[in-house]
BAFI-3210 file (N, C-alpha, C; in Angstrom, 3 decimals, decimal comma, padded with zeros to 6 digits):
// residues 294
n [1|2|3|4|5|6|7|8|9|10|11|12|13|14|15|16|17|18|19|20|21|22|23|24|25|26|27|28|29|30|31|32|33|34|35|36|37|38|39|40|41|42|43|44|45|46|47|48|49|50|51|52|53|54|55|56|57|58|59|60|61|62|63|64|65|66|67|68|69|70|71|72|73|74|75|76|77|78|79|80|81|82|83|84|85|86|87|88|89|90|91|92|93|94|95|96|97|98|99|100|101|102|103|104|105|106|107|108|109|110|111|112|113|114|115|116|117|118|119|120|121|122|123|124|125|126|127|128|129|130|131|132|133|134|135|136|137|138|139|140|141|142|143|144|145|146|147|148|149|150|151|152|153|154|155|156|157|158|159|160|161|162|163|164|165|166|167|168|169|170|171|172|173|174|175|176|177|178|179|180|181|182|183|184|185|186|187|188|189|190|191|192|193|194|195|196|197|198|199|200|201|202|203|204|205|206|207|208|209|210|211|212|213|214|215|216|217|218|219|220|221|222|223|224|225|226|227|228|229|230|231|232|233|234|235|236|237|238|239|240|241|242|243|244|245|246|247|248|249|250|251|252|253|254|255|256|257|258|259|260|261|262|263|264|265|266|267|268|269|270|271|272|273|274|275|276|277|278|279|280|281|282|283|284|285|286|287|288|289|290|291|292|293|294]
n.u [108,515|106,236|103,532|103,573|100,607|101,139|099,231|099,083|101,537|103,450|103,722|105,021|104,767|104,037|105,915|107,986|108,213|107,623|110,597|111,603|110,695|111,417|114,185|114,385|113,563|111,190|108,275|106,822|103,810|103,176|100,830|098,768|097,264|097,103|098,881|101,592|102,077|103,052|106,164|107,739|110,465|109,703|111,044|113,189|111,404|109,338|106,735|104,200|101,007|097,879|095,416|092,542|090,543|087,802|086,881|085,855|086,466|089,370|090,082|090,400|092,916|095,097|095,235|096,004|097,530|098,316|099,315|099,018|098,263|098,761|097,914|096,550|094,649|093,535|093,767|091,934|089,644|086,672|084,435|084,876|083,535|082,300|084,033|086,964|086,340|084,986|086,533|088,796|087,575|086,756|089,409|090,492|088,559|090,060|092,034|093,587|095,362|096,311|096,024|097,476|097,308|097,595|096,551|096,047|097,357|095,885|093,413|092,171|090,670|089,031|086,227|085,588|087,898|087,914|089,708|089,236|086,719|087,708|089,087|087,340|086,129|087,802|088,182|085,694|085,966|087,453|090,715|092,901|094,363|096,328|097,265|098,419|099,172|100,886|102,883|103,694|104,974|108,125|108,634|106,920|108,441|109,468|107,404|104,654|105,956|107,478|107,882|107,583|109,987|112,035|111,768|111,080|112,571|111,429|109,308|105,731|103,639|100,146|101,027|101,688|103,316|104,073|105,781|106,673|106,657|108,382|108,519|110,132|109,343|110,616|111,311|108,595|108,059|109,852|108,910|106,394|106,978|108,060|106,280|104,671|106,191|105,569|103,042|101,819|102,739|101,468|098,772|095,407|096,216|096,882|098,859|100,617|102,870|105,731|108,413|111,769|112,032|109,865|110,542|111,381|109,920|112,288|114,079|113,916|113,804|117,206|118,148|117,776|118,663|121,668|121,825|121,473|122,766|122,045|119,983|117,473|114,246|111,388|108,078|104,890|102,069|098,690|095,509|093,803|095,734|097,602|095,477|094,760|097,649|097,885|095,608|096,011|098,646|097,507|096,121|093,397|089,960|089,100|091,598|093,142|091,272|091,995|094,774|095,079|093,717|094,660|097,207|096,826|095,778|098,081|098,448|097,797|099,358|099,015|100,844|103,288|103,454|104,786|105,834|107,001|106,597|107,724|110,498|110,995|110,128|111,938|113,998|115,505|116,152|114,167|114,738|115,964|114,644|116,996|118,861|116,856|116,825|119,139|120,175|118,374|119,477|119,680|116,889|116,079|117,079|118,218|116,662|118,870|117,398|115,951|117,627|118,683|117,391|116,476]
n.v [085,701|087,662|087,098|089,214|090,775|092,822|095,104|096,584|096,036|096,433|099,049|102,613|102,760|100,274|098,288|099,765|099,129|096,527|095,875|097,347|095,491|092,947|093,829|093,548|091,038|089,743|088,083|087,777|088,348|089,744|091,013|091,948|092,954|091,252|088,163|087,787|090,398|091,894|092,559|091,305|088,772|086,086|083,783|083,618|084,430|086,096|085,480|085,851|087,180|087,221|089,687|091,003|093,406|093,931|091,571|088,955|086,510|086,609|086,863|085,050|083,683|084,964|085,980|084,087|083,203|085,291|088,074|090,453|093,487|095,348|098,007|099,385|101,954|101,448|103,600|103,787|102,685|104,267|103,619|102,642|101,419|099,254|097,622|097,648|098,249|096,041|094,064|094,651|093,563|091,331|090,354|090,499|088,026|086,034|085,840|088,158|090,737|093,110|096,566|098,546|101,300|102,711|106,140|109,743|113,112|115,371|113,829|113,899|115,935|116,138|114,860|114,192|112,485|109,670|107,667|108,331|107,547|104,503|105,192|106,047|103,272|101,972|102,490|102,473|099,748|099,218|099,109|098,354|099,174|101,415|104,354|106,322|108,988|110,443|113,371|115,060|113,525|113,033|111,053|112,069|113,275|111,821|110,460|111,508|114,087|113,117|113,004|115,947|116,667|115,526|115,876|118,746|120,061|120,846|121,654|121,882|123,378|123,588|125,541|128,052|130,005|128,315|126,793|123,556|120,851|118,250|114,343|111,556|108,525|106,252|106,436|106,585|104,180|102,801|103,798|102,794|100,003|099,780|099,833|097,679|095,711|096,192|096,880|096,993|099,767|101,385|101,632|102,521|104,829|107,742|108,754|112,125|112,208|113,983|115,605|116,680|119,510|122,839|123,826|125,774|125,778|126,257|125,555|123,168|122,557|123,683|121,626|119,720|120,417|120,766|117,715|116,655|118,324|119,532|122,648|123,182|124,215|125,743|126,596|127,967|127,490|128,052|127,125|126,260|125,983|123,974|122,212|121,818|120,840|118,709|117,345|116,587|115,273|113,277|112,660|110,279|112,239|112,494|112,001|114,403|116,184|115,595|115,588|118,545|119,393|118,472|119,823|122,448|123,387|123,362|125,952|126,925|126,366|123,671|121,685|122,264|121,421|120,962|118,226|116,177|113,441|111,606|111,661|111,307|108,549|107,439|107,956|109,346|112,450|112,695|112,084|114,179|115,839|117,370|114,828|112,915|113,805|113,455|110,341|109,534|110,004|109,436|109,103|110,974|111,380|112,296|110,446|109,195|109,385|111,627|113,365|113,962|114,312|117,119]
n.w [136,309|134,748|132,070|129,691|127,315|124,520|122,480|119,032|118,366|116,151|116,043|116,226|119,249|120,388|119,589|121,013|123,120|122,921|123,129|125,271|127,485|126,761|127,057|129,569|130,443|130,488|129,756|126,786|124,703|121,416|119,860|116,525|114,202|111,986|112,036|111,416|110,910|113,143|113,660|115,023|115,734|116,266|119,470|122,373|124,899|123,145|121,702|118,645|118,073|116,796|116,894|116,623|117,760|116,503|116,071|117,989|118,107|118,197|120,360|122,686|122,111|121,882|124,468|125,859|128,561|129,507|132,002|132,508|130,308|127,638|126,162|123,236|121,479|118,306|115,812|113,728|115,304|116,750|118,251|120,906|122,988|122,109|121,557|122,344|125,359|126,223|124,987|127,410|129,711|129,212|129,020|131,727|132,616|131,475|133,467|133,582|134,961|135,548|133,306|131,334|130,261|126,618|126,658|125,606|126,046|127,950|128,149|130,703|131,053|128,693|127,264|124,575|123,789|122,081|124,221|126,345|126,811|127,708|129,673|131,406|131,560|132,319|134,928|136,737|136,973|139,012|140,620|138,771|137,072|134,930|133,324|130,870|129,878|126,837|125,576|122,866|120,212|119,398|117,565|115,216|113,639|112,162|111,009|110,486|109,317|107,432|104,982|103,962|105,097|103,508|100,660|100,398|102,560|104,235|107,505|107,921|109,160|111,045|113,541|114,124|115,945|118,209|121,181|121,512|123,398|123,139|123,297|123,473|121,840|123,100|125,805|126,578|126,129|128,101|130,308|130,468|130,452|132,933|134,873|134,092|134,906|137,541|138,978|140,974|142,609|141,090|140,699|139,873|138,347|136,836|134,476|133,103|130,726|129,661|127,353|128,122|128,358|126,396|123,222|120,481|117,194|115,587|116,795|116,384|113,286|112,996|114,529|112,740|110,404|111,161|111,764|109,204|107,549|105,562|104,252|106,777|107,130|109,010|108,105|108,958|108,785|106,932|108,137|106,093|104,191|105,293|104,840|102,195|102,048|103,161|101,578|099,094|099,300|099,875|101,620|104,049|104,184|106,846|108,271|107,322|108,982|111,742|111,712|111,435|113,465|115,630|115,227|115,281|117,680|118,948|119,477|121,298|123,658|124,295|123,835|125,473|127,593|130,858|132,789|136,039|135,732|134,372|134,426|137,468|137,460|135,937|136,733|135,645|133,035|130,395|127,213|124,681|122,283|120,198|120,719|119,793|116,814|116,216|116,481|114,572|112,410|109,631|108,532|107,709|104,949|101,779|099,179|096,380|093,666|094,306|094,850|092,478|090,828|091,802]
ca.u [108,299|104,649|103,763|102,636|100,417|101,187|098,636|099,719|103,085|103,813|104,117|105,834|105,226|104,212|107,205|109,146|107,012|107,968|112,041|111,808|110,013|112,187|115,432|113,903|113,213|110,280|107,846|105,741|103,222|103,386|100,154|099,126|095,675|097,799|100,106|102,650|103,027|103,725|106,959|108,673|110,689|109,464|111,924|113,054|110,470|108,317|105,527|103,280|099,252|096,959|094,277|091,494|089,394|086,493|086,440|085,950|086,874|090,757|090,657|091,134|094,177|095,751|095,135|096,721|098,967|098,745|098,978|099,244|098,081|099,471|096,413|096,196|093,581|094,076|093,283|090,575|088,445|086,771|083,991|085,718|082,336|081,671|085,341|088,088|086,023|084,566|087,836|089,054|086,208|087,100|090,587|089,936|088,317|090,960|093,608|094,644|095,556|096,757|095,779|098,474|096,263|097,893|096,162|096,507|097,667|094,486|092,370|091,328|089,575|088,241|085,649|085,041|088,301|087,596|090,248|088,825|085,694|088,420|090,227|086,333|085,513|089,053|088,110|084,359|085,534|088,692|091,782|093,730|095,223|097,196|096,444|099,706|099,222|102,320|102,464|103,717|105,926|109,222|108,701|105,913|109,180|109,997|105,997|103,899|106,827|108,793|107,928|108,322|111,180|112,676|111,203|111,015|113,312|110,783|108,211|104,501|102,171|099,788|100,893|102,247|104,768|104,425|106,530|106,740|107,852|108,622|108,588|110,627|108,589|111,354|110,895|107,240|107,819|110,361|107,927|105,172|107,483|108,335|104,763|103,994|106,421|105,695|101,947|100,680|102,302|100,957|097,421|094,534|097,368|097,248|100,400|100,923|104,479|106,094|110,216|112,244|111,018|109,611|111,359|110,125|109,917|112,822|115,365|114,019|114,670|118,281|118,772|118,031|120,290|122,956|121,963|121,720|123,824|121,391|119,291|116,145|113,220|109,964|106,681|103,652|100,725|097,306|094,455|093,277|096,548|097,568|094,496|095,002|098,580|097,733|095,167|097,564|099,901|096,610|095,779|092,052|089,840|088,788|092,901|093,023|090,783|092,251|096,447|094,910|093,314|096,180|098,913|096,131|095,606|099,274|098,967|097,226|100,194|098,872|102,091|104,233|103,288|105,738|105,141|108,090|106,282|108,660|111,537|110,382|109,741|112,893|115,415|116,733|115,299|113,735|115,673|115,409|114,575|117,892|119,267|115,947|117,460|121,006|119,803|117,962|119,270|119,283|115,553|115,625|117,884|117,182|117,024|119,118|116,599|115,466|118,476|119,460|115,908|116,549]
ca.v [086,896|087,550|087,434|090,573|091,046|094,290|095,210|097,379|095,601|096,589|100,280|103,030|102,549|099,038|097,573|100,026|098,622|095,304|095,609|097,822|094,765|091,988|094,410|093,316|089,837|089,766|086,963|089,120|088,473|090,244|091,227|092,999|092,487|089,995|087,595|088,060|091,668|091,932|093,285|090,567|087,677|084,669|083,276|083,166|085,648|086,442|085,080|086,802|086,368|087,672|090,623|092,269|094,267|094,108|090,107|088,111|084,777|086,188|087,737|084,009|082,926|085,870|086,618|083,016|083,467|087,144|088,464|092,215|094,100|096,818|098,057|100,337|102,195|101,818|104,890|103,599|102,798|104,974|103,469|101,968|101,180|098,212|096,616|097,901|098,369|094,281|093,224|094,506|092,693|089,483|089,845|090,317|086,779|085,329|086,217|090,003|091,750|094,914|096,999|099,511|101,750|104,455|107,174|110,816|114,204|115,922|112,897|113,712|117,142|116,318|114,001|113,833|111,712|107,473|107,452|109,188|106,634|103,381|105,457|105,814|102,077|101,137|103,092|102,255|098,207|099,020|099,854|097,504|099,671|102,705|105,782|107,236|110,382|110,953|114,516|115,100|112,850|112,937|110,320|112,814|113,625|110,482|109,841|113,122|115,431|112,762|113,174|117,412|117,100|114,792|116,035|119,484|120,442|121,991|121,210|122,496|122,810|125,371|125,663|129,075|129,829|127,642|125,955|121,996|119,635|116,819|113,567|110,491|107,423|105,179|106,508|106,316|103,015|102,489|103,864|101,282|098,575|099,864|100,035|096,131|094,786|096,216|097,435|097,717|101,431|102,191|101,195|103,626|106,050|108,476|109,599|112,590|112,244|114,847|115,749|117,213|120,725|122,992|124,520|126,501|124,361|126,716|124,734|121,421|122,676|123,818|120,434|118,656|121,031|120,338|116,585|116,254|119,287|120,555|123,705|122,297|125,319|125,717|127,005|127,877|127,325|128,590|126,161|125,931|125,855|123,054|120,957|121,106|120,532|117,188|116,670|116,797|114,346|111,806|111,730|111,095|113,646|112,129|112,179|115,572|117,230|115,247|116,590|119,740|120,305|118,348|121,222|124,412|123,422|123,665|127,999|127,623|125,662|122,373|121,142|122,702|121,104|120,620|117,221|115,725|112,251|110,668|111,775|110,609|106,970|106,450|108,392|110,699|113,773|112,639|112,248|115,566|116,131|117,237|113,673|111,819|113,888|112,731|108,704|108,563|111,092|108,119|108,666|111,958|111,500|112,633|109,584|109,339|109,874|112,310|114,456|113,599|115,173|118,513]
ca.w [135,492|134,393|130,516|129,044|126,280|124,162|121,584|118,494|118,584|115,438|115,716|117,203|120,495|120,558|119,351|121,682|124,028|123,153|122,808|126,630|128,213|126,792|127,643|131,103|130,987|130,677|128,491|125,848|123,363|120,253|119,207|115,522|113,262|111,628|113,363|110,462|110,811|114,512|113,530|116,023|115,361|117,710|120,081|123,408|125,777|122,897|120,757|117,898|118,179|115,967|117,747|115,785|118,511|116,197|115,847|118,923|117,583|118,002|121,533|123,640|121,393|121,906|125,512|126,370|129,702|129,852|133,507|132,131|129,142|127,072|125,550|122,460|120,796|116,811|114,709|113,065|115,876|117,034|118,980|121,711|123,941|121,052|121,033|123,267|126,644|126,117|125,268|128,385|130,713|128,399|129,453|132,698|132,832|131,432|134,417|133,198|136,356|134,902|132,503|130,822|128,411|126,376|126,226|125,247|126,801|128,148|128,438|131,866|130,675|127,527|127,324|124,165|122,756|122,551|125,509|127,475|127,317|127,816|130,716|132,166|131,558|133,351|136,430|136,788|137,490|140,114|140,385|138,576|135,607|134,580|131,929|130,333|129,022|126,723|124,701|121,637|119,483|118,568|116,355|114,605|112,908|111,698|110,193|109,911|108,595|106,663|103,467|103,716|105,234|102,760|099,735|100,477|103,522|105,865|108,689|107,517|109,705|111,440|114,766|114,699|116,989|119,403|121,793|121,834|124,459|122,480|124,049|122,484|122,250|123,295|127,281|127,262|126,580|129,170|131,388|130,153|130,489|134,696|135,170|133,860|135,425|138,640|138,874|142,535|142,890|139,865|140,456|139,488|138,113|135,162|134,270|131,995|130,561|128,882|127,302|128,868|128,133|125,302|122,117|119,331|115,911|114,650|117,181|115,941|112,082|113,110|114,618|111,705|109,442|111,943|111,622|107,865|106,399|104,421|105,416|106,822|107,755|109,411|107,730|109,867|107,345|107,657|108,611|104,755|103,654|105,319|104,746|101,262|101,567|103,269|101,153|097,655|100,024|099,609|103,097|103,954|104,377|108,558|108,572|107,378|110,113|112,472|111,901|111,384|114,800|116,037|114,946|115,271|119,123|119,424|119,510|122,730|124,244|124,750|123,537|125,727|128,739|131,743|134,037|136,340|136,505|133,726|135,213|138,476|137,092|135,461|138,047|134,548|132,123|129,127|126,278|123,808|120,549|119,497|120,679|118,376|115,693|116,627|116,861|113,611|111,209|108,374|108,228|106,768|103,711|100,718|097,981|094,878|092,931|094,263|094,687|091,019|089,539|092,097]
c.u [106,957|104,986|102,627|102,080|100,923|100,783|099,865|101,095|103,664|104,236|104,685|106,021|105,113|105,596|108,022|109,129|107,530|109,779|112,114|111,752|111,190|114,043|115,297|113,803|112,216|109,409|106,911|105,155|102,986|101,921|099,600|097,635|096,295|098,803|101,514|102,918|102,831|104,850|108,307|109,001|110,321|110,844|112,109|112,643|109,768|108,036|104,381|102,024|098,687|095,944|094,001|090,129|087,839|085,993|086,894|086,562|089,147|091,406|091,355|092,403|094,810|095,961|095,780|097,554|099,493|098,248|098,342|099,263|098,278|098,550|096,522|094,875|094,278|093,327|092,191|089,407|088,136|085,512|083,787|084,276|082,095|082,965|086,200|087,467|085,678|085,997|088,658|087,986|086,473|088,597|090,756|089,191|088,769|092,274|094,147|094,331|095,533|096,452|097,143|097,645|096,699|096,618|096,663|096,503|096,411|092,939|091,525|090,281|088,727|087,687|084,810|086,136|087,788|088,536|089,908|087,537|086,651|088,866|088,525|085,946|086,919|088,742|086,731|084,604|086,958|089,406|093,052|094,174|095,857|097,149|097,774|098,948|100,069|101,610|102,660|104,857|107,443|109,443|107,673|106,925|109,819|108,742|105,556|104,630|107,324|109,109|108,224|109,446|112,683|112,555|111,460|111,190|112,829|109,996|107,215|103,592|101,547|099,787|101,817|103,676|104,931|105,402|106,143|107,353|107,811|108,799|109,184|109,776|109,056|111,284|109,357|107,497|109,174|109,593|106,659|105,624|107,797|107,183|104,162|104,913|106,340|104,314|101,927|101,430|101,864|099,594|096,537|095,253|096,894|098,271|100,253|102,507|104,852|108,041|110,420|112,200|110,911|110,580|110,435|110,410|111,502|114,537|114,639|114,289|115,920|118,883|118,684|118,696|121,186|122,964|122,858|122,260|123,402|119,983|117,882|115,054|111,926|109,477|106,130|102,837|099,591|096,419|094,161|094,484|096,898|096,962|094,608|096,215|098,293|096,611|096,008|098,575|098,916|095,918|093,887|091,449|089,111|090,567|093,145|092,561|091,107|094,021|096,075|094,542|094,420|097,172|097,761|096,151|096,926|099,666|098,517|097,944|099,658|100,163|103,249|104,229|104,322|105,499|106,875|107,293|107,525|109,802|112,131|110,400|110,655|114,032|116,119|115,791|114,675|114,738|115,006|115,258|115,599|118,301|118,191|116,849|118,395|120,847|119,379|118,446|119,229|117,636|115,255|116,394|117,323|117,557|118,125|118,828|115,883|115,879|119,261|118,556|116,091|117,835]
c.v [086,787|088,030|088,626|090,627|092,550|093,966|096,194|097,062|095,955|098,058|101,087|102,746|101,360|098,486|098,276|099,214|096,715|094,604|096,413|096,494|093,334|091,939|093,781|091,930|089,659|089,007|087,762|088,145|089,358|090,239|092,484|092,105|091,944|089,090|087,846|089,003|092,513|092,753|092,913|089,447|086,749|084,249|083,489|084,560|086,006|085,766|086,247|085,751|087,669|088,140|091,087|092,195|093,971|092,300|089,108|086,986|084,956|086,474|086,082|083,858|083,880|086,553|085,260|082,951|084,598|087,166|090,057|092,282|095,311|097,188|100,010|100,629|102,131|102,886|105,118|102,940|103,686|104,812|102,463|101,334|099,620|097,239|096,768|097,715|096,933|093,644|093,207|093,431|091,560|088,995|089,801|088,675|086,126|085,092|087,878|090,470|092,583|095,335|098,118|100,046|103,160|105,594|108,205|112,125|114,575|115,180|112,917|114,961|117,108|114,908|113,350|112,947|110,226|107,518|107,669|107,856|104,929|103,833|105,560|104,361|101,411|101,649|102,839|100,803|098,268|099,816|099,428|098,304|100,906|103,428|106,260|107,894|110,856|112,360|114,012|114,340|112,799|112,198|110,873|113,361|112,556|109,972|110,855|113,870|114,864|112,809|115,482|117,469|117,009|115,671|118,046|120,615|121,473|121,252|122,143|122,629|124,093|125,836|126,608|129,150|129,582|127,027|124,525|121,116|118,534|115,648|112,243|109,442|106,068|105,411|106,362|104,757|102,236|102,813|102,805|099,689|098,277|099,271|098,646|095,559|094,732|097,026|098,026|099,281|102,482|102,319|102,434|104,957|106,416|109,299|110,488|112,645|113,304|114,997|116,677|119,266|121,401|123,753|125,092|125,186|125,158|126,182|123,503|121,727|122,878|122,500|119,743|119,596|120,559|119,152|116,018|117,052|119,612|121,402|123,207|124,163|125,015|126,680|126,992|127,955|127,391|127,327|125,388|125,702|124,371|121,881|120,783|120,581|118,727|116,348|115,844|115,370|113,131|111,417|111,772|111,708|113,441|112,161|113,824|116,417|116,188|116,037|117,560|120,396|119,952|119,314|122,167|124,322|123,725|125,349|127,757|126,962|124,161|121,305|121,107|122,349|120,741|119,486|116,281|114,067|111,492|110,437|111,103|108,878|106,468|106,704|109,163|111,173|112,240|112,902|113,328|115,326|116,167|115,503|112,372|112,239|113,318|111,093|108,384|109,562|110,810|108,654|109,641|112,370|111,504|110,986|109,348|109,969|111,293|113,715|114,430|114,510|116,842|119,099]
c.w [134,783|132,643|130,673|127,624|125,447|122,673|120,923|118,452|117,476|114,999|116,557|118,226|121,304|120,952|120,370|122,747|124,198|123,439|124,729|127,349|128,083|126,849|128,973|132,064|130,878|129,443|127,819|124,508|123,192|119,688|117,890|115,219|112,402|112,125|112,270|110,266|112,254|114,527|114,615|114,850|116,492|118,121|121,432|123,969|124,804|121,342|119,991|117,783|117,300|116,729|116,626|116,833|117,806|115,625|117,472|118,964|117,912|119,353|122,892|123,138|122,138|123,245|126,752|127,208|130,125|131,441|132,869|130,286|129,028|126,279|124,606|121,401|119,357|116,528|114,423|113,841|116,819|118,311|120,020|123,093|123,397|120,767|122,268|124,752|126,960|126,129|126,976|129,585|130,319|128,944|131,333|133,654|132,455|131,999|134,124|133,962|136,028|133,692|132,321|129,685|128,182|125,863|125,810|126,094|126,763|128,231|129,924|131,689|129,801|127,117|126,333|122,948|123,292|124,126|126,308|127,972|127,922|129,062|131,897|132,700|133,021|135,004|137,330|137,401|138,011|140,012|139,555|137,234|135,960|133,713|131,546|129,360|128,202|125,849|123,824|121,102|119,084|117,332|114,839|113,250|112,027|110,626|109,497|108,869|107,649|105,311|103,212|103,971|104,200|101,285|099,446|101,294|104,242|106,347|108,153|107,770|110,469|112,920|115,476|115,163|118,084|119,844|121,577|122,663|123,719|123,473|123,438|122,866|123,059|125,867|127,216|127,482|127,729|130,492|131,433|131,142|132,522|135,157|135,281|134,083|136,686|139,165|140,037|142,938|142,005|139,922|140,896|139,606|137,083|135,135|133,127|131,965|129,087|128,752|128,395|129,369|127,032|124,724|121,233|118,193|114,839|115,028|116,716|114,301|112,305|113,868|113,450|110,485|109,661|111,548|110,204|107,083|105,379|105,118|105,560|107,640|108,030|109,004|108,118|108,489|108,174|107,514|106,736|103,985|103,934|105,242|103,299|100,806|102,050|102,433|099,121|097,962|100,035|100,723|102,920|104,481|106,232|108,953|108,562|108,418|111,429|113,485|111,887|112,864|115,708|116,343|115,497|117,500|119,681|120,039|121,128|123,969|124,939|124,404|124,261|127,220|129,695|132,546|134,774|136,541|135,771|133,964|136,650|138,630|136,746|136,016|136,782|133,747|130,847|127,919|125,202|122,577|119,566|119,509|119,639|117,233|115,583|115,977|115,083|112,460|109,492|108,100|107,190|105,588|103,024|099,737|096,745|094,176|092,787|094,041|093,054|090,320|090,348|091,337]
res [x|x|x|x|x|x|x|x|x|x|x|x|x|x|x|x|x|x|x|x|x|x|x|x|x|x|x|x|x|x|x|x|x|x|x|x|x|x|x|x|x|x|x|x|x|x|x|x|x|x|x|x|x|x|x|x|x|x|x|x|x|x|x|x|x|x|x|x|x|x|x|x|x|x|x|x|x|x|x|x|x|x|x|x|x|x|x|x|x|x|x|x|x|x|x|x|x|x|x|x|x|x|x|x|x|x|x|x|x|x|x|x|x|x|x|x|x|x|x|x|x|x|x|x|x|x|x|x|x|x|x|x|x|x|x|x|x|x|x|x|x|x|x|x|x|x|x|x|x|x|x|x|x|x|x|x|x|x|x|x|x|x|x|x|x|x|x|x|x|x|x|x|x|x|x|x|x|x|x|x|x|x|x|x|x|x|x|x|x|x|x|x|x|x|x|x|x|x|x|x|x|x|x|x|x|x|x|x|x|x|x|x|x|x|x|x|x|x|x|x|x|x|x|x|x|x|x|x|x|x|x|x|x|x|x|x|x|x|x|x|x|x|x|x|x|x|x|x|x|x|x|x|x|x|x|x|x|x|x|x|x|x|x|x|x|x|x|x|x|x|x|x|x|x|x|x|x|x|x|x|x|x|x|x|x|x|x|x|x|x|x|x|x|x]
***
């Protein structure tokens, strides 16, 4: 069984990333920009290593026995020509057959997100990787929304009345995990993966009513509206115009995309939105405190 690195191990889709793979058998390092918040426990099939893209000194340790890499862009970099594209070429000479690099929906048209330059660099020196495209989040409901929802029992954002295909993060990374343990029919693939198909945002509030038994509603908010609602919420202001074009691109249905590859890959639909709601509906409780001061 070949070891897999998987960057970002510590977050959504890392870690799913890392619990799919060792469902499997499969030997995994645990990498995070600290080795202590990995978000693993060490033991048998997986080890935590310490990666920071923008310091060389941590990329051998950490790339120790990897056949295959799970390769994420963090947030905050943004110029992936100067870190991410080297690292790959570094891993590469240290045995890394495969590449697994998430990218984002529409990365093959638009050439001007970082992925798009990482999904160029991967294709320029072979064929030895794979591009996942996933859409839109399910777990967006779990991070982005969680404090309106909680706080103030709606979704707020400016993306009209669009449709959404939601996509749970827990199949992408079952699709990740197919992919690295079994590359060569994957090789020089880009997968876009999408749920099972779209909804408006007024069935994902009536699921989480249903969930949590208290009336939950959706708000479309105008462009300026919502930038100062996220700004009020503390976010910063390169975060701000980031969720903002995020949600506004949603009117022109980039969200709502249809693709049978995921389906395809794992032999069943995509798990839905209602069922995320279903799975975690703990997340969106209101506090004590909080329901004590309303």
């Amino acid at each position: 069984m070949s070891t897999i690195l998987v960057t970002g191990a510590a977050g959504n889709v890392g870690s799913e990333v890392v619990r799919a793979l060792l469902d499997r058998g499969a030997q995994v390092i645990a990498a995070g920009h600290r080795r202590d918040q990995t978000g693993v426990s060490e033991g048998p099939g997986v080890t935590a290593a310490r990666l920071d893209f923008n310091d060389r000194a941590t990329w051998s340790q950490a790339l120790s026995g990897a056949q295959h890499l799970f390769l994420m862009r963090p947030p905050a970099i943004a110029d992936v020509e100067n870190n991410l594209n080297p690292f790959v070429d570094y891993a590469r000479t240290r045995g890394v057959d495969h590449v697994l690099f998430l990218s984002v929906a529409g990365a093959g048209k638009n050439r001007f997100v970082p992925h798009r330059k990482v999904e160029d660099h991967l294709r320029a020196h072979g064929d030895h990787y794979t591009n996942l495209r996933p859409g839109f989040f399910a777990q967006n409901l779990q991070s982005a929304y969680l404090q309106d929802i909680v706080e103030d029992d709606r979704i707020y954002v400016p993306a009209g009345r669009a449709l959404v295909n939601w996509i749970d993060v827990r199949d992408v990374a079952e699709v990740a995990a197919l992919v690295l343990l079994d590359p060569a029919p994957h090789r020089g693939r880009s997968y876009t993966l999408t749920g099972p198909g779209p909804v408006p945002w007024s069935e994902v509030t009536d699921a989480l009513t249903k969930a949590l038994g208290r009336p939950i509603h959706y708000q479309p908010a105008s462009v300026l509206g919502y930038m100062r609602h996220l700004s009020r919420r503390g976010f910063p202001r390169g975060a701000v115009l980031v969720q903002t074009i995020l949600h506004f691109v949603l009117r022109f249905g980039q969200g709502a995309t249809m693709d049978p590859t995921l389906e395809r890959i794992l032999g069943r639909s995509g798990r839905s939105v209602h069922q995320y709601i279903a799975d975690h509906r703990a997340a969106w409780s209101v506090p004590a405190s909080h329901s004590t001061s309303s």
